[in-house]
LODOMAR-82663 format. One line per field, with one value per residue (C-alpha): residue number from 1; residue in one letter; z, x, y. Coordinates in Angstrom, 3 decimals. Layout:
N
num: NUM:...
residu: A:...
up: Z:...
east: X:...
north: Y:...
//
This chain:
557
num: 1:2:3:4:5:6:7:8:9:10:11:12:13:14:15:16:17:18:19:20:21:22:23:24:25:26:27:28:29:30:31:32:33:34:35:36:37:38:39:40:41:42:43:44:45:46:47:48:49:50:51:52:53:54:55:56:57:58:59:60:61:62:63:64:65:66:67:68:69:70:71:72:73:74:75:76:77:78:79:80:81:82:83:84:85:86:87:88:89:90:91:92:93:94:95:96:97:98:99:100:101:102:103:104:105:106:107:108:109:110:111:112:113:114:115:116:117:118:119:120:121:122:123:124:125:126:127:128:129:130:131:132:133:134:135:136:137:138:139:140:141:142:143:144:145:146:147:148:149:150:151:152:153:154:155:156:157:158:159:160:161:162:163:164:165:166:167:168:169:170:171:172:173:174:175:176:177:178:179:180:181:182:183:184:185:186:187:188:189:190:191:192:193:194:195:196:197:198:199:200:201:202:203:204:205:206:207:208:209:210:211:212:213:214:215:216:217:218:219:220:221:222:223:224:225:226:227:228:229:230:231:232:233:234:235:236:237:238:239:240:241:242:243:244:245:246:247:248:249:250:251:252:253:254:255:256:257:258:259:260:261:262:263:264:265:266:267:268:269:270:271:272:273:274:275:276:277:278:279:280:281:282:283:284:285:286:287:288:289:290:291:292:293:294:295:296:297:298:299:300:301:302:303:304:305:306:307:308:309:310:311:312:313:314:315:316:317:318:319:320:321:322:323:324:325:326:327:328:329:330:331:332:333:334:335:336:337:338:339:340:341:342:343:344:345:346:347:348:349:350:351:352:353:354:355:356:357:358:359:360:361:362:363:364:365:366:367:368:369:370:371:372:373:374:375:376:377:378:379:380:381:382:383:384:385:386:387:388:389:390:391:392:393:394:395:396:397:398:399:400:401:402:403:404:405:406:407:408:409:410:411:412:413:414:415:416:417:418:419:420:421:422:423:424:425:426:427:428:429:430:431:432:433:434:435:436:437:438:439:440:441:442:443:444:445:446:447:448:449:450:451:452:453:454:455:456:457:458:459:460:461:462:463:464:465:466:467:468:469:470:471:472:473:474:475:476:477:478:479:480:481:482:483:484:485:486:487:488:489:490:491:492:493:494:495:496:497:498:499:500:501:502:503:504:505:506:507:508:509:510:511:512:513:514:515:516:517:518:519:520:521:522:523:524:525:526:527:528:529:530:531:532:533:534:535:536:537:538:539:540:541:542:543:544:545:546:547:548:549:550:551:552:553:554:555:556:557
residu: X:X:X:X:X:X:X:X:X:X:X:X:X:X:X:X:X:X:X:X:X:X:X:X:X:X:X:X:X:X:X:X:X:X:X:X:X:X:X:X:X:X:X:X:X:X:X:X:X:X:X:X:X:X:X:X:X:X:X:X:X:X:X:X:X:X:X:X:X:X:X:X:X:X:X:X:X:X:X:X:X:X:X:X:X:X:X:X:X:X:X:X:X:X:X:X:X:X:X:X:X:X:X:X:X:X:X:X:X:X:X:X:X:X:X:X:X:X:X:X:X:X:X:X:X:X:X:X:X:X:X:X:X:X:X:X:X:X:X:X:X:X:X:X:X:X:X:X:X:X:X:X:X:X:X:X:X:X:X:X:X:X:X:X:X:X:X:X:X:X:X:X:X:X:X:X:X:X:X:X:X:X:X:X:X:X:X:X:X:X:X:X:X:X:X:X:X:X:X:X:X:X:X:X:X:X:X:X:X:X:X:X:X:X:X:X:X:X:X:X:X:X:X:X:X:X:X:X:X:X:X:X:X:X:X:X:X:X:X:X:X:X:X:X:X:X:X:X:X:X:X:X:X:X:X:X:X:X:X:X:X:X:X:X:X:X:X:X:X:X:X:X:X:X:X:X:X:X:X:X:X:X:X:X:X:X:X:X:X:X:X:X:X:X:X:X:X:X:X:X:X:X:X:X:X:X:X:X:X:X:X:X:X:X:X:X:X:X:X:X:X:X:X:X:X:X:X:X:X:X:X:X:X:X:X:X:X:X:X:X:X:X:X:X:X:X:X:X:X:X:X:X:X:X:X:X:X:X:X:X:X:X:X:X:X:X:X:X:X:X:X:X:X:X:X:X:X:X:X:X:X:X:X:X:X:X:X:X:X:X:X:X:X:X:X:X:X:X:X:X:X:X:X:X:X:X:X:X:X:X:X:X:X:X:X:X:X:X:X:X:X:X:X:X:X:X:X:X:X:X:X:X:X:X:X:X:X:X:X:X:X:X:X:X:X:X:X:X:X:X:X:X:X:X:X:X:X:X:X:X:X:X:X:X:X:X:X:X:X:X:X:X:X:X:X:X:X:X:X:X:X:X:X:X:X:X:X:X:X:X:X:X:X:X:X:X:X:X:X:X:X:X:X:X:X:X:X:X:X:X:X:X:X:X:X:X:X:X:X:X:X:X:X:X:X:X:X:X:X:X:X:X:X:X:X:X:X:X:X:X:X:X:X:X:X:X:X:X:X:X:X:X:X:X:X:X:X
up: -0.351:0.887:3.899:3.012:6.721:8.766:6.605:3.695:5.729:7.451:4.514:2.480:4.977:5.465:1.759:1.747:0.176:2.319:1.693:4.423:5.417:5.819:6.547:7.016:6.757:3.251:2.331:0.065:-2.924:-2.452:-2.381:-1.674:-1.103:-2.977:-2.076:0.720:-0.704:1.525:1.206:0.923:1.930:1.961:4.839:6.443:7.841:10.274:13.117:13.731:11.786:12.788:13.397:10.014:9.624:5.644:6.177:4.162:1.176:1.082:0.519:4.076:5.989:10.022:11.680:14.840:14.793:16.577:13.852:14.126:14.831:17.173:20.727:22.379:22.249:19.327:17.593:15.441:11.834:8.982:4.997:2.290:-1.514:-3.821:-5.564:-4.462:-7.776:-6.253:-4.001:-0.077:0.865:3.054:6.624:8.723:12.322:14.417:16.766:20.381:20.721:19.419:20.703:24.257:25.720:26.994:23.054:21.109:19.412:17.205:15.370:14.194:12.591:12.665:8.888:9.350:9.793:12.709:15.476:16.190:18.500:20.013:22.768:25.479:29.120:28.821:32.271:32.481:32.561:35.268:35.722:33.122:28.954:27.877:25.261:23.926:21.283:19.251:17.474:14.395:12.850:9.867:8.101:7.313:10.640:12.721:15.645:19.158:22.372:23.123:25.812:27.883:26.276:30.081:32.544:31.956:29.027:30.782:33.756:36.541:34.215:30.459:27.578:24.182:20.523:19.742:16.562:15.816:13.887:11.214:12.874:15.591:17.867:19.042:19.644:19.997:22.301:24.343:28.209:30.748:33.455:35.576:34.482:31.162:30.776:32.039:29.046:26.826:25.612:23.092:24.891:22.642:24.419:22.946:22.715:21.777:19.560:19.082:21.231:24.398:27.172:26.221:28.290:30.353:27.962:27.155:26.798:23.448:25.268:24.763:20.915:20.382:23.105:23.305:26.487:24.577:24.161:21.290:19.865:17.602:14.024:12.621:11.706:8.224:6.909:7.028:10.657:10.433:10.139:13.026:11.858:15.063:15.580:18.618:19.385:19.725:18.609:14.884:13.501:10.736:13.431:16.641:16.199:13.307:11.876:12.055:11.313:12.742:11.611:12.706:10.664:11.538:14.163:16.821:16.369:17.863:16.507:15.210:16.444:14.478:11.273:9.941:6.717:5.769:5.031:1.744:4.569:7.763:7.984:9.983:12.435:13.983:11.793:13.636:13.420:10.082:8.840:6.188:3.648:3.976:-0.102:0.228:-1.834:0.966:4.060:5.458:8.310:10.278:11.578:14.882:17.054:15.731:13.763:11.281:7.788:4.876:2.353:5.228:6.349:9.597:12.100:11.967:8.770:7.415:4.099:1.928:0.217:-2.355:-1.495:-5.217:-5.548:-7.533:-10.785:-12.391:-12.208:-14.545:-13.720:-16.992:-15.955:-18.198:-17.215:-19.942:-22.212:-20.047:-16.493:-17.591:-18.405:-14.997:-13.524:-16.024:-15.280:-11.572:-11.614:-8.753:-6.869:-3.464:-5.170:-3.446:-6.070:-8.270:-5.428:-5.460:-5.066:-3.548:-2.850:-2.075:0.740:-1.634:-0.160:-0.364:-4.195:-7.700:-9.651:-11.312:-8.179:-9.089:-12.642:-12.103:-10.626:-12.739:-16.187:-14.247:-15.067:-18.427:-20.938:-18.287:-17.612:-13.831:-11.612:-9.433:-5.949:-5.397:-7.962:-5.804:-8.443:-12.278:-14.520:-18.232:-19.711:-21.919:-21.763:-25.203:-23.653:-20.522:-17.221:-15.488:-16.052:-14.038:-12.319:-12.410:-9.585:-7.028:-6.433:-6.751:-9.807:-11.374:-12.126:-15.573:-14.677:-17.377:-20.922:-21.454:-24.494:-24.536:-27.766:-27.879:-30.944:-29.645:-26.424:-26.116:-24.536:-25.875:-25.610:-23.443:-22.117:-23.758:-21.526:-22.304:-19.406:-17.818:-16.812:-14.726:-12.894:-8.882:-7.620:-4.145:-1.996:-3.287:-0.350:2.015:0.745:4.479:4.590:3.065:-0.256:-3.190:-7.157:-9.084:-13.028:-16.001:-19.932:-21.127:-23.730:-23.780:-20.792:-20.403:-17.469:-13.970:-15.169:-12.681:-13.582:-10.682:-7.232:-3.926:-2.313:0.721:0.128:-2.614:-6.356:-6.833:-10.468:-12.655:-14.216:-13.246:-13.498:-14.381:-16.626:-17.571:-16.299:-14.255:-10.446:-7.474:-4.283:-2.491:0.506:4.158:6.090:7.730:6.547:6.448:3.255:-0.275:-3.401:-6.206:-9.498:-12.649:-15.999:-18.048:-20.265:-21.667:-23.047:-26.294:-28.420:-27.490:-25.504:-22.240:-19.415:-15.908:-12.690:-8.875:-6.517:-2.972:-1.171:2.382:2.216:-1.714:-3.736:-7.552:-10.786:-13.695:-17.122:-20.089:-18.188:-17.247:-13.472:-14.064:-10.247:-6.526:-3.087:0.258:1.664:4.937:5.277:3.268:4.528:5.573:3.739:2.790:0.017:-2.850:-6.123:-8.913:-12.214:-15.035:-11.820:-8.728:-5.366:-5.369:-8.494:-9.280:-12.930:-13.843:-12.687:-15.221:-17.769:-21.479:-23.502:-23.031:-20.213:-20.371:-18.110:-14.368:-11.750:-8.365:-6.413:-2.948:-3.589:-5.202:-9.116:-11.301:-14.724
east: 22.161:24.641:23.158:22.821:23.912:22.921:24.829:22.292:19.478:20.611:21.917:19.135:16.420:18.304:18.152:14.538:15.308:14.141:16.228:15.233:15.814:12.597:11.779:14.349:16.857:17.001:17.308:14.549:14.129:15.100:11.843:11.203:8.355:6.696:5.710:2.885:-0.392:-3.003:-6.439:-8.246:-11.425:-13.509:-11.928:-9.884:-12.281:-11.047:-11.313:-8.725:-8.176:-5.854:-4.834:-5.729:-6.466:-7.268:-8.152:-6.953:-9.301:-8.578:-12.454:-12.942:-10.767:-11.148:-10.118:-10.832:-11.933:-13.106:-15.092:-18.641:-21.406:-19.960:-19.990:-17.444:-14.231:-12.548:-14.607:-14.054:-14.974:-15.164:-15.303:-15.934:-14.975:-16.730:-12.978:-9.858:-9.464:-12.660:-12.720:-13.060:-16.951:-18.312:-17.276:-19.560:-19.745:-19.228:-22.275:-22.749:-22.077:-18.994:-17.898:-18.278:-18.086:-14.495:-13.151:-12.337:-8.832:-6.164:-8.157:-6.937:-8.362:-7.215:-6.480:-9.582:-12.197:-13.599:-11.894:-11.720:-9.059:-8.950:-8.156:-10.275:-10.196:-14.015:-15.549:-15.072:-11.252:-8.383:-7.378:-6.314:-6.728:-7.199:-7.192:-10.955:-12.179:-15.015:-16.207:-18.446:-19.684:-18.700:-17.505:-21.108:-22.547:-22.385:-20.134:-20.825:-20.315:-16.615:-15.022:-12.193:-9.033:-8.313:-5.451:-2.807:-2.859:-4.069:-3.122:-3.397:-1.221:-2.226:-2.318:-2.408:-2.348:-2.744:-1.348:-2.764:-0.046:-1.890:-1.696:-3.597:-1.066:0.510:-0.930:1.840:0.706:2.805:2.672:3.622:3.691:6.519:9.718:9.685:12.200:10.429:8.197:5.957:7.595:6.091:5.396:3.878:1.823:1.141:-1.038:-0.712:-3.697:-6.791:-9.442:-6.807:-5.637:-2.870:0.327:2.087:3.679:7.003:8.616:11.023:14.020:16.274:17.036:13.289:12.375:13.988:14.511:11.750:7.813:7.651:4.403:3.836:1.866:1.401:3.168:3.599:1.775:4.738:5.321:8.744:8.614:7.212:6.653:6.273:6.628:8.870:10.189:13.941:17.065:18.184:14.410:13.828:11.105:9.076:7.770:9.158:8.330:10.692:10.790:12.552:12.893:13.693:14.926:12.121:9.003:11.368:14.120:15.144:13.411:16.635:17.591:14.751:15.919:13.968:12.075:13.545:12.726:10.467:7.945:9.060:8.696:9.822:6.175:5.032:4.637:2.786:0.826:2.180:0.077:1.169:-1.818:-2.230:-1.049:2.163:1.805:1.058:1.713:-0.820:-0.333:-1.203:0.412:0.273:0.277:0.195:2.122:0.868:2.025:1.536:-1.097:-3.247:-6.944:-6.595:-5.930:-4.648:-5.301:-4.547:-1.868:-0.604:3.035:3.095:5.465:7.184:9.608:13.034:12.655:15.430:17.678:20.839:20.380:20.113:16.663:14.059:11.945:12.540:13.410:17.114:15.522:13.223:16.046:18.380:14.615:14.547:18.083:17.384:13.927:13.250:16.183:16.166:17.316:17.211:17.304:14.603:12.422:9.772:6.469:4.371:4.759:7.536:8.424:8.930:9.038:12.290:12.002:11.944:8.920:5.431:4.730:7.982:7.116:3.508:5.513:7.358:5.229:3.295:6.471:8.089:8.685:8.444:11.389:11.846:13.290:15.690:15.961:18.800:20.701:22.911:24.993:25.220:27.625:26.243:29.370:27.658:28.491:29.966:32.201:33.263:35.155:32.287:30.752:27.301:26.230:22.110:21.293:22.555:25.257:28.140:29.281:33.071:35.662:37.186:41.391:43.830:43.582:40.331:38.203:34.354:33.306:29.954:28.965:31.496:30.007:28.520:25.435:25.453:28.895:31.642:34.663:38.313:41.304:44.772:46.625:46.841:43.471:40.525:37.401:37.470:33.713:32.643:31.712:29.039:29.316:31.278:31.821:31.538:28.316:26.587:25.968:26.796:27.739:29.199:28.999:30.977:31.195:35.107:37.245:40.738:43.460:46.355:47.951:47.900:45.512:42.341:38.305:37.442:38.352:38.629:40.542:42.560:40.575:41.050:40.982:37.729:37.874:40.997:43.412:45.875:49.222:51.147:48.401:45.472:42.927:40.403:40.600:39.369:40.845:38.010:38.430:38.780:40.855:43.969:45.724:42.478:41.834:42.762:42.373:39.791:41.270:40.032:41.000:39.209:40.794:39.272:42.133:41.286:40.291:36.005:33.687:32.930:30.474:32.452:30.952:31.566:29.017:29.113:25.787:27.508:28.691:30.004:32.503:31.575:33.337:31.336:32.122:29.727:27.483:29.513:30.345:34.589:35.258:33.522:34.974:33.552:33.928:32.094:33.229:34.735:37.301:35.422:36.399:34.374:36.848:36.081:35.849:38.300:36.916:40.135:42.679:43.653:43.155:46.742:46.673:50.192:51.017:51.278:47.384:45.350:43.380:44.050:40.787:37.106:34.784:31.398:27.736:29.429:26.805:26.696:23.812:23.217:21.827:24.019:23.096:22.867:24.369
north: -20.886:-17.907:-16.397:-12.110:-11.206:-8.377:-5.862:-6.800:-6.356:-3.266:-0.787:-1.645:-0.831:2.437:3.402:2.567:-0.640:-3.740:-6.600:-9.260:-13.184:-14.472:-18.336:-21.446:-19.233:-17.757:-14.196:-13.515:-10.117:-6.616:-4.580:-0.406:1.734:4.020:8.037:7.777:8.978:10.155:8.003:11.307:13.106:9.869:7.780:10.577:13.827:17.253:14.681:11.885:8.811:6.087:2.499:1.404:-2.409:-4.046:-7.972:-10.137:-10.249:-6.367:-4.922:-3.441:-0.789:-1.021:2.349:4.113:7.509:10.873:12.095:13.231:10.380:8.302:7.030:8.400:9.386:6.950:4.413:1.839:2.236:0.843:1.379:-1.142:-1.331:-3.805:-4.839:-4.051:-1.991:0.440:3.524:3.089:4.076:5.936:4.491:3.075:3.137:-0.440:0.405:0.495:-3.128:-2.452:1.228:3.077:5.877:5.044:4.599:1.867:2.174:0.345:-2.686:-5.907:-8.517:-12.140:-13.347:-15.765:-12.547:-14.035:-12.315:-8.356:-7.462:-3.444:-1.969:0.392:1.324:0.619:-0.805:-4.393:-4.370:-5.207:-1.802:0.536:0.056:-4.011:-5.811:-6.860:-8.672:-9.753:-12.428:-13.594:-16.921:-15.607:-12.503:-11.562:-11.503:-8.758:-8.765:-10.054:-7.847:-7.782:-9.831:-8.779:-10.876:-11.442:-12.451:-12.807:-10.994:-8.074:-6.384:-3.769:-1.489:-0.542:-2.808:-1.382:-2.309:-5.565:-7.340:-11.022:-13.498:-14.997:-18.616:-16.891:-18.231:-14.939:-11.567:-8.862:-5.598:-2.939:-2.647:-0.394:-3.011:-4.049:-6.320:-3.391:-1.101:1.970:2.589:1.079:-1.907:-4.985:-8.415:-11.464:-13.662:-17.174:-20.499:-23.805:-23.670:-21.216:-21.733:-22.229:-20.250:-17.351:-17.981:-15.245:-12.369:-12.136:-8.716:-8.776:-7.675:-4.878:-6.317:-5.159:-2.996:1.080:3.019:5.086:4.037:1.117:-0.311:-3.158:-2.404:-5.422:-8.419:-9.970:-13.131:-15.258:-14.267:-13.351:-8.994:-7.323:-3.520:-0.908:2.358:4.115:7.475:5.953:7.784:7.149:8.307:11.566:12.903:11.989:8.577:6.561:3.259:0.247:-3.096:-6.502:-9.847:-13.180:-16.224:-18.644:-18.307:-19.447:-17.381:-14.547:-11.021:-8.732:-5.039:-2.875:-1.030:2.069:2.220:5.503:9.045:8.188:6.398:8.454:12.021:15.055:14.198:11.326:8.171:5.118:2.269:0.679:-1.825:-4.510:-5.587:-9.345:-9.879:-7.394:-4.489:-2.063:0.077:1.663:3.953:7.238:10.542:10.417:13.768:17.631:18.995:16.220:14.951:17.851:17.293:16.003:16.879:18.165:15.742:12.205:11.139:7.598:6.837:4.408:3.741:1.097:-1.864:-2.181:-5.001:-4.928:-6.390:-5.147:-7.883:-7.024:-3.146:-1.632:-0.049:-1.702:-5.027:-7.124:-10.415:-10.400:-10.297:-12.888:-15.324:-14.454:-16.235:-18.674:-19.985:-19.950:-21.655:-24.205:-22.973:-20.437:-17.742:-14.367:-11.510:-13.111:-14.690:-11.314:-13.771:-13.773:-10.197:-9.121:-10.842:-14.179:-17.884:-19.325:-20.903:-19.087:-20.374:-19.511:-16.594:-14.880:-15.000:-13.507:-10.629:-10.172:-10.223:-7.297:-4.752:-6.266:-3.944:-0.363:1.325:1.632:3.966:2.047:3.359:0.898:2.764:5.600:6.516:6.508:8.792:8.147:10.533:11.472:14.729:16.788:18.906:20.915:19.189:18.405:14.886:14.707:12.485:11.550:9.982:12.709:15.291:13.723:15.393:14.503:17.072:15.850:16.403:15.868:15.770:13.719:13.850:13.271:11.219:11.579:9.250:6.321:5.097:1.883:3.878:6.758:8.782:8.058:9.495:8.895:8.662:8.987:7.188:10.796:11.776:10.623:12.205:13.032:12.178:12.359:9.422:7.693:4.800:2.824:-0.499:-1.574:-0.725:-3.584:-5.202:-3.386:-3.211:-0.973:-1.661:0.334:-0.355:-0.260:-0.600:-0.427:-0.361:-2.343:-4.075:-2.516:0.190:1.202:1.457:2.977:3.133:5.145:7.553:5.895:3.043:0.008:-0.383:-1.359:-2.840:-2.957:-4.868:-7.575:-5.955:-9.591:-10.755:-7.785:-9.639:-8.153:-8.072:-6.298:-4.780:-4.940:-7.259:-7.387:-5.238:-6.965:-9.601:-12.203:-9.396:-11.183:-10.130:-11.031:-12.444:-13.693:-15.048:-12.589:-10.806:-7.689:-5.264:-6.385:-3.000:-4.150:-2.619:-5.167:-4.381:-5.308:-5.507:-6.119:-6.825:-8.367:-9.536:-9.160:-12.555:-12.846:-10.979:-11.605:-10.525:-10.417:-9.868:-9.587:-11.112:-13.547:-14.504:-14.956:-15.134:-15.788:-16.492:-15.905:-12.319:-11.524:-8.020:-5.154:-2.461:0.704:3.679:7.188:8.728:9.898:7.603:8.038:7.102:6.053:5.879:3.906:4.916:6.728:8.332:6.257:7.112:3.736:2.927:5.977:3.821:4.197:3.471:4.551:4.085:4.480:4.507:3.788:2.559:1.737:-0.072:-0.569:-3.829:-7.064:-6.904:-9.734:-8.191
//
């Protein structure tokens, strides 16, 4: 199994596309989120609504609250569904064994139901806000008084926000005490087993921890993503939401990466919550001027967690993704490990295929795709391109052939033209592919490539096979070759993709060539579509090329 790296797991977060190592090691699927919804009139009111908490069987919504009929300040709430497929009810206040005066804020549940962990500054405490929680039999009894979670958990200074691992052995929370790093910064405290003492708190360190105020939002089921929210530099707003991982439980957590402008706004985004089975955020705006489309005051959303079951990239679920699964069934396989959702577990096999039987035969709307130019244009110089703005200037004496494309129509190039596009990316970014249907070309002749940068895919001067520039920079930088052969008068799809670790050519299909790359030369020129990266006259392509994509994710064609 070929570690991703860090450049996998970075770029992809940035893009909104989560592609994360998770357990022994092993990277697992690419996955994205959906448009945040807002849960509506129901469970959010005028009043505030936030720290949203779904246990695990996903039929009750915990919240705390300063709407109209409670205690206090916040309260805890909660609203019930009779199937996950149902509306949230009317929401139901916890009671005065549950809420104060002094507020109750920020609940979560561990994954048993048993346990119900807030936080107040209700009397009883060592000082400031605590940590409390209650406890039931079982999840149909009502919930005893709270207890004070106790030293040396809590402290003279505040403790806020607890998070429960799902092995109950850690709980997660954000302190202002001394030994921080001026702030609020996340400790963990942990136990041997449930039922003993917690052990002194650890603060995460400066990997984890910002000069700004950071606070833990829950932590997946696996244990190995810890989502927060902090007002840190690199965020679309005030508070964002971010996310580290670690390779096992006793690893090290990573440097946080944001989720991304689909999930962050321009406000304050906070307390992300992860349902238990992995198909959704749930979170709140957090501090006026809140979220548009909202009802007032905090209000509490969702964004579906969709996972990346396009395999081969051609933007349809179907018989072709199923077999790229088939052929890698039993094996650790990241791009088709999605199940359970969409985290995966380190082996393709019946979960995966459960996922993915629940989008065969839709079209889907890649996010991972950054670039495509269909040419499919008719006429003019401009050849557009659908996923953005990085439109192509047609230079030279070109012809558009709309009826002889292998999708649709293509462009024809006479070994003196090609299309100028601006960047699309930076190859030393992170993982990547860029795909293109040709026909034609001879020796030495260029697919695509970048300005000042490398040919990415073209043809083996000596022999006309296809190759690839892309490499390292220096002299440790070596270029890709195969034995494939495709100036042969028929339309062949080509590819390149590397994963941040892996270079791959493919060709019909077909993987012709691999090595070990663990870094790409950086460069942000534009692409050059028909040409090399110095326009020599000896490198314009001769032939058609048709549909050019490029993913910010490693594709399996």
């Amino acid at each position: 199994m070929k570690r991703q790296g860090s450049y996998r797991w970075r770029l992809a977060l940035v893009s909104v596309v989560v592609a994360v190592g998770l357990g022994g090691g092993s990277a697992k699927a690419d996955f994205t989120f959906g448009e945040p919804t807002n849960l509506g009139p129901i469970v959010n009111s005028s009043s505030h609504e936030e720290g949203p908490y779904i246990p695990p069987d996903g039929l009750s919504l915990y919240f705390s609250s300063t709407r109209s009929g409670g205690h206090g300040d916040y309260d805890l709430w909660v609203s019930k569904r009779p199937t996950i497929d149902d509306d949230w009810a009317s929401p139901i206040n916890l009671g005065s064994e549950i809420n104060s005066s002094a507020g109750e804020y920020e609940p979560y549940i561990s994954s048993d139901g048993l346990d119900l962990y807030f936080y107040s500054n209700r009397s009883g405490g060592y000082g400031s806000y605590d940590l409390w929680v209650a406890t039931r039999q079982n999840v149909q009894d009502q919930w005893s008084a709270p207890k004070n979670v106790g030293s040396p958990i809590n402290s003279s200074r505040g403790e806020n926000d607890p998070v429960i691992s799902a092995d109950g052995l850690e709980i997660y929370f954000d302190s202002n005490r001394s030994g921080g790093s001026g702030g609020w910064d996340i400790y963990v405290g942990k136990r041997q087993t449930i039922g003993r003492d917690w052990q002194n708190p650890v603060n995460l360190g400066p990997m984890v921890n910002s000069p700004a105020d950071d606070t833990p939002g829950s932590i997946t089921a696996d244990g190995l993503m810890l989502f927060l929210y902090s007002a840190r530099s690199g965020g679309y707003g005030g508070r964002d939401i971010w996310v580290t991982r670690r390779e096992t439980k006793n690893s090290p957590w990573e440097e946080p990466v944001n989720l991304g402008p689909t999930v962050n706004s321009s406000t304050d985004d906070a307390f992300p919550r992860i349902s238990f089975d992995g198909r959704w955020l749930y979170f709140s705006d957090f501090y006026a001027p809140y979220r548009p489309g909202g009802f007032g005051g905090e209000d509490i959303w969702q964004a579906p967690i969709i996972p990346i079951v396009d395999f081969n990239g051609d933007r349809i679920v179907d018989a072709k993704d199923m077999c790229i699964m088939v052929d890698h069934w039993g094996e650790d396989y990241p791009l088709c490990d999605i199940g359970p959702m969409p985290w995966g577990d380190g082996i393709v096999d019946v979960e995966d295929l459960k996922v993915l039987a629940e989008y065969v035969g839709e079209e889907v709307d890649d996010p991972t795709l950054l670039a495509h130019w269909a040419l499919d244009e008719t006429a003019g110089i401009v050849a557009i391109e659908t996923e953005g703005a990085a439109h192509g200037i047609v230079t030279g004496a070109a012809v558009w052939q709309p009826e002889d494309g292998r999708v649709a129509g293509a462009l024809e190039l006479s070994g003196s033209a090609c299309v100028k596009t601006r960047c699309a990316l930076n190859p030393a970014d992170g993982p990547f592919s860029v795909l293109a249907w040709v026909k034609g070309g001879s020796p030495g002749q260029v697919i695509i490539s970048q300005k000042a940068g490398a040919n990415w895919l073209l043809l083996d001067p000596a022999t006309g096979a296809l190759m690839s520039d892309l490499k390292s920079g220096g002299r440790s930088g070596t270029v890709l070759y195969s034995d494939a052969i495709i100036a042969d008068g028929t339309w062949h799809r080509v590819s390149f993709t590397w994963d941040g670790s892996t270079r791959s050519l493919y060709v019909d299909d077909v993987l012709v060539a691999e090595d070990a790359q663990d870094k790409l030369a950086s460069c942000t020129g534009g692409l050059n579509i028909g040409a090399g990266y110095d326009m020599s006259p000896d490198t314009y392509w001769t032939g058609l090329i048709d549909d050019i994509r490029i993913y910010n994710r490693a594709v399996k064609p």
